[in-house]
C-alpha positions, 0 to 999 in steps of 0.5 A, a space after each residue: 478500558 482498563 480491562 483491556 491494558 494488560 493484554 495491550 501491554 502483553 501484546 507490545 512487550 510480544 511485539 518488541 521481542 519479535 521485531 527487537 532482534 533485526 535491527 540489533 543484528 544488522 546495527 553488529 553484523 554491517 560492513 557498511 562504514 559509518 555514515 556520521 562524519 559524511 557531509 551532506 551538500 546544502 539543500 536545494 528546495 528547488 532540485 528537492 520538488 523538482 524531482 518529486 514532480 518529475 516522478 508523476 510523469 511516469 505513468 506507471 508510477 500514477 497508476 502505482 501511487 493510486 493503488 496504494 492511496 486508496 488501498 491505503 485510506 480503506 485498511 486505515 478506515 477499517 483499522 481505527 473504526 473496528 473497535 468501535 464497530 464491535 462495540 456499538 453496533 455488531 455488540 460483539 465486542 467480548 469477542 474481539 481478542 479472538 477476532 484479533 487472532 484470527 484476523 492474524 491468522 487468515 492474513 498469513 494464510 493469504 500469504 502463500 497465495 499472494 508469493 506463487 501467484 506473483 512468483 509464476 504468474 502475475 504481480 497483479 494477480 494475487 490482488 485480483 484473486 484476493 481483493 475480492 475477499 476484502 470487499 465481501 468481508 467489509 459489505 458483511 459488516 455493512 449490514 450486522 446488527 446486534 442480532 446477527 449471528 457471530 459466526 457471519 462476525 467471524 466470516 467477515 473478519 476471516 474473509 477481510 483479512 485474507 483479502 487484505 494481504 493481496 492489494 498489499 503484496 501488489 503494492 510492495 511487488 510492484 514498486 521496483 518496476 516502477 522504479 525501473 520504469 522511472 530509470 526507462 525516463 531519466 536514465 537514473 535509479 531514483 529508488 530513494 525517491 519513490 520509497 520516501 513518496 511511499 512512506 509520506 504516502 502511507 503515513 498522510 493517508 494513516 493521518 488523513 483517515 483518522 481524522 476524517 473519522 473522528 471528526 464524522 463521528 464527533 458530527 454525526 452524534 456518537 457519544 463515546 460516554 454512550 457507546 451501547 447500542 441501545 444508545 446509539 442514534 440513527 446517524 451515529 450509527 450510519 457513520 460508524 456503518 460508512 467508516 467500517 463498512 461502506 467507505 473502505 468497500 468503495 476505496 477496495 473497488 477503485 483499488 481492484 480496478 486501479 490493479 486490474 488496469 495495471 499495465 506493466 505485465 511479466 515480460 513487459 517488465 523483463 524488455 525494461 530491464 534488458 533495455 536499460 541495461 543495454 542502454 547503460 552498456 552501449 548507448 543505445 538498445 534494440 527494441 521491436 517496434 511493438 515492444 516499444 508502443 508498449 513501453 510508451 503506453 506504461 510510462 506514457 510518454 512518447 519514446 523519443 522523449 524519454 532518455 531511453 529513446 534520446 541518440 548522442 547522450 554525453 556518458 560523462 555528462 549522464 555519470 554525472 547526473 547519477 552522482 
């Protein structure tokens, strides 16, 4: 509404000052040469697909795309239909600039959780711990009326927003043993891959969510010319419940199960590494028989078929490939 551009306004121009100052810093202070006058070869679309298909063979990296997908579609649901929540259905929406803050503040304290838990424990251990905060903060909002007490507003803000920053730090910390687990495959670093997929990801899945929102409110009768309460029909209402509440909830728990059956533990990760750069130094690599039924089951392919397990490799022609 026009009430709410200045603080809008205020809030972007806050925003720009803050994040401005990196890319202004790096674009002086890099030694990197420039980029321009590089002549890119032509573009293969063939080699282009072949290699994103080749992605999904890792295991770890299917385990790593469905965390983030439906982490993704949850946060993205959640995030376009809160404004309309507290408007038409909590009634609450005078107190949305404070919630904004606090929502702010509850996902920065979640911060120094996530970092000593995937630090000195576990990468999945800061979504195991906090994911459940998410859930309870989104099953609150399941269940608000216009009669039900602010504070449990404020509760289920406070709790979601805590509880939002596990999943995300598991998705982010978990990406360069994904990454590794891929060069365990095709003896090749491929981070530019898996980081494109990433962003196609989150950006398809931002896009997705939107549009199934707007068109299962504009199909289950919400009139945005309307939008009190006392206005609202039956339907309308449930399908603002089932995009703030109940959808989010349900993709929150495939994510906590998707995490809890990650397989890639600390050490786990640790032989990966010191295989592959074995591999790389050498040849060939040393490895218990154990350790290596474990790799197959994070990658799930069998050792002999990935370039790990491969004898006789050509070094000259592998240097090649990594051009």
């Amino acid at each position: 509404s026009a009430a709410d551009r200045c603080k809008y306004l205020l809030c972007g121009i806050a925003f720009v000052l803050y994040f401005c100052w990196a890319p202004i810093v790096t674009f002086f202070s890099t030694k990197e040469k420039s980029s321009l006058d590089m002549k890119n070869p032509p573009l293969d679309l063939k080699y282009f697909f072949k290699e994103y298909i080749q992605v999904f063979k890792n295991k770890a990296f299917r385990q790593y795309f469905f965390i983030g997908i439906f982490y993704s579609f949850a946060k993205n649901f959640y995030g376009d239909a809160d404004q309309i929540f507290l408007r038409s259905v909590a009634d609450q929406y005078s107190h949305f600039a404070m919630l904004q803050t606090i929502a702010g503040v509850a996902e920065i304290a979640g911060g120094p959780f996530n970092y000593f838990l995937s630090r000195y424990m576990d990468k999945r251990f800061c979504g195991l711990l906090l994911t459940p905060f998410m859930l309870v903060g989104l099953l609150i909002n399941g269940f608000a009326t216009p009669a039900t007490p602010v504070f449990f507003i404020y509760l289920a803000s406070i709790l979601y927003n805590f509880g939002f920053s596990g999943p995300g730090f598991v998705v982010n910390n978990i990406q360069p043993d994904v990454t590794d687990v891929d060069e365990l495959i095709t003896g090749r670093r491929r981070e530019g891959v898996i980081t494109t997929f990433n962003s196609f990801l989150k950006k398809t899945s931002l896009s997705l969510s939107s549009g199934a929102l707007g068109y299962m409110l504009y199909f289950m009768g919400y009139d945005t010319k309307n939008p009190d309460y006392s206005m609202l029909s039956g339907t309308a209402e449930l399908g603002i419940r089932l995009a703030v509440s109940w959808l989010p909830a349900i993709f929150t728990a495939i994510s906590l199960i998707l995490i809890f059956r990650y397989k890639m533990k600390k050490r786990d990760h640790e032989i990966i590494q010191r295989v592959i750069k074995e591999k790389h130094e050498t040849g060939t690599c040393e490895i218990s028989y154990s350790d290596k039924k474990r790799l197959e089951e994070i990658a799930g392919q069998k050792w002999e078929d990935m370039w790990i397990g491969q004898t006789g490799v050509d070094r000259k022609l592998e240097e090649i490939a990594n051009i």
